[in-house]
C-alpha positions in Angstrom: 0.0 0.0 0.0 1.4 3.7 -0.6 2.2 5.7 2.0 1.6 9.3 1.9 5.0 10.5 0.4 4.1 7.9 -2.4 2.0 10.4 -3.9 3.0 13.3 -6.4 1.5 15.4 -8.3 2.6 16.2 -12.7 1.1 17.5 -15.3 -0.6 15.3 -17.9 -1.6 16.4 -21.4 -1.8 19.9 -20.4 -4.0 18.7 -17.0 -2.6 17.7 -13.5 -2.5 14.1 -12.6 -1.9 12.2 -9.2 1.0 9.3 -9.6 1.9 6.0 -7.0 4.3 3.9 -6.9 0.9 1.6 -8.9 1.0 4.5 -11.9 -1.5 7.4 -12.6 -4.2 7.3 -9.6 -5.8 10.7 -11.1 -5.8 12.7 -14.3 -7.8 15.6 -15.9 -7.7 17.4 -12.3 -8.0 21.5 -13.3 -5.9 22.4 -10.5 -2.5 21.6 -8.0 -4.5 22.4 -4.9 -7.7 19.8 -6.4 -4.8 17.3 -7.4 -3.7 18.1 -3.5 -7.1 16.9 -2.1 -7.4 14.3 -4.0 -3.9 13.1 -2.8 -5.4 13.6 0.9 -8.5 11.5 -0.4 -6.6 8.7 -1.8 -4.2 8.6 1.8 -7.9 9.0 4.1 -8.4 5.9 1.7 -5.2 4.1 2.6 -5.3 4.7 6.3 -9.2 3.0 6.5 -7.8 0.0 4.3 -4.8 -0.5 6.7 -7.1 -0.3 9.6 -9.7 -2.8 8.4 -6.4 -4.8 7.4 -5.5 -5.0 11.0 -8.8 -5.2 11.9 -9.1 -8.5 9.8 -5.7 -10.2 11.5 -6.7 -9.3 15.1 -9.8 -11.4 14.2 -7.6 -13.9 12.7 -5.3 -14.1 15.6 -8.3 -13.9 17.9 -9.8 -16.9 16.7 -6.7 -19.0 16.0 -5.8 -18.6 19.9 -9.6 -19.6 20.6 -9.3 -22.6 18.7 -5.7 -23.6 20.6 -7.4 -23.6 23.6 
């Protein structure tokens, strides 16, 4: 998963576009400061998938310990 500094912004056929580590996230965005929200969108969209990921193995773990006993 990308972490924040993953992000950057560049322009794309004359528009701004938002780039990962994955490739182009974004394009067609009018403006740096939209691109910049959208960067904040797409880490607000990281951070939930990391904490449903750990979510998911504390479960995991939860009920493997269960089942040991």
């Amino acid at each position: 998963m990308p972490q924040p500094t993953d992000y950057w912004i560049d322009r794309l056929d004359g528009a701004f576009a938002v780039f990962s580590a994955y490739g182009v996230e974004l394009e067609g965005i009018e403006s740096r400061g939209d691109a910049q929200n959208h960067i904040l969108d797409l880490i607000e969209r990281d951070l939930v998938a990391a904490q449903e990921e750990s979510a998911a193995l504390a479960d995991f773990e939860a009920q493997q310990l269960a089942e040991a006993a």
